[in-house]
Structures are given as C-alpha cells and as structure tokens.
C-alpha angles and dihedrals in degrees: 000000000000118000118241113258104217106190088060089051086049080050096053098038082059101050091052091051089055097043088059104269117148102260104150117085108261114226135210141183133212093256083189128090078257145337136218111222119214146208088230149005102281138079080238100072137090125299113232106170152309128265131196119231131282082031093153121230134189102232103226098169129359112205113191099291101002141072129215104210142173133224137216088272097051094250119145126233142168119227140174111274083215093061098053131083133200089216092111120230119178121193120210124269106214125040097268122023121190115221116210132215086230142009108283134086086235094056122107112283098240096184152340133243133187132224119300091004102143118240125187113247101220097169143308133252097226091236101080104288133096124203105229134179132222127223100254095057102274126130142206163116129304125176096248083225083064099060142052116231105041 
C-alpha cells in the first residue's frame, strides 16, 4: 500500500476552496423557545441536555430532519432540523466583552456584554470584525477572535 502524500492533499484542499467549494464552517442558531440535543438522530435516542434559544452551532451534517452539530467546546449533538434557524447569533468569549461603535480596537466602547449573552451576527467586515446587534436594539462592533459562532 502507497503512503499518503500530504502536501499534495493541502494542495488540493486549496485549490477547492478557491474554485468555490464550501469550505467555512456554516452556523446556526435554535431559532425555538428551546431544543433537546441528542446522541443520535431519533427521537429515540437519548436525551443530553436542553438548550435556550439563539444558542449558536456549527452545522457539521444535516439528515433529512436533523442536524449533527457541534458546539464551542467541539462536542458533537443531534438536533431537530425544525428547531434550528440560519438567522446567526454569536455569545462572548470572555466574561465581559466591549462592543464598539465601529471596527477598531480605538473606537468608543458603545456597550458590554457578559458571557453567553446572544448577540445577533449581522455581517462582517472582512477584517476581523463582525457588526452585531443586541437584543435590545444596539448595535455595534466585536473582534470575531472574541466570540463562538462566527
């Protein structure tokens, strides 16, 4: 049997990602009042835990009407499909996060926020930062490094 040659698959995986394929990690939120997150992909199956509403997931694998995501931490869950929503929401990092009124760490702090407060991912600037908004209408700018679910 003939080794892998890993340069050549870096090289390949490059080139996908500049010929269009998806190659950024796509997020979703629990769009419900809750959700139950599974072992596996059944009502069926066991029960893990509950999670509130705008808690943000990277989608890894979507099967018929359930999704297999993942969470900050890296662990793996199935949820309902019906439960989920693309609108994006992101929660702080650190324990207190400053929200600025424009991308740069220099600008006026507008606002903070504490750990897993959702905030509501409206783009990204494409130089690190993302404009979010907070639930009670403010918006604003976070480092994308300083949040889970961008």
């Amino acid at each position: 049997m003939k080794p892998l040659n890993f340069p050549r698959i870096v090289v390949l995986l490059v080139l996908l990602c500049g010929m269009g394929a998806t190659c950024a990690a796509d997020y979703v939120s629990v769009g419900e009042s809750s959700a139950i997150l599974y072992d596996a992909p059944s009502l069926k199956a066991k029960k893990l835990f509950v999670v509130n509403r705008y808690m943000p997931f990277e989608q890894v694998v979507v099967l018929d009407n359930w999704v297999k995501v993942r969470d900050r931490s890296g662990a793996l869950y199935w949820v309902e499909k019906r439960v989920l929503s693309s609108t994006r929401y992101v929660f702080a990092l650190s324990p207190v996060l400053d929200v600025r009124a424009e991308p740069d760490l220099g600008a006026p702090r507008l606002f903070q926020v504490r750990q897993q407060v959702a905030l509501e991912r409206l783009e990204s600037t494409g130089t690190g930062w993302i404009k979010i908004r907070h639930q009670d209408g403010d918006v604003g700018y976070v480092r994308s490094i300083e949040v889970w679910g961008e």
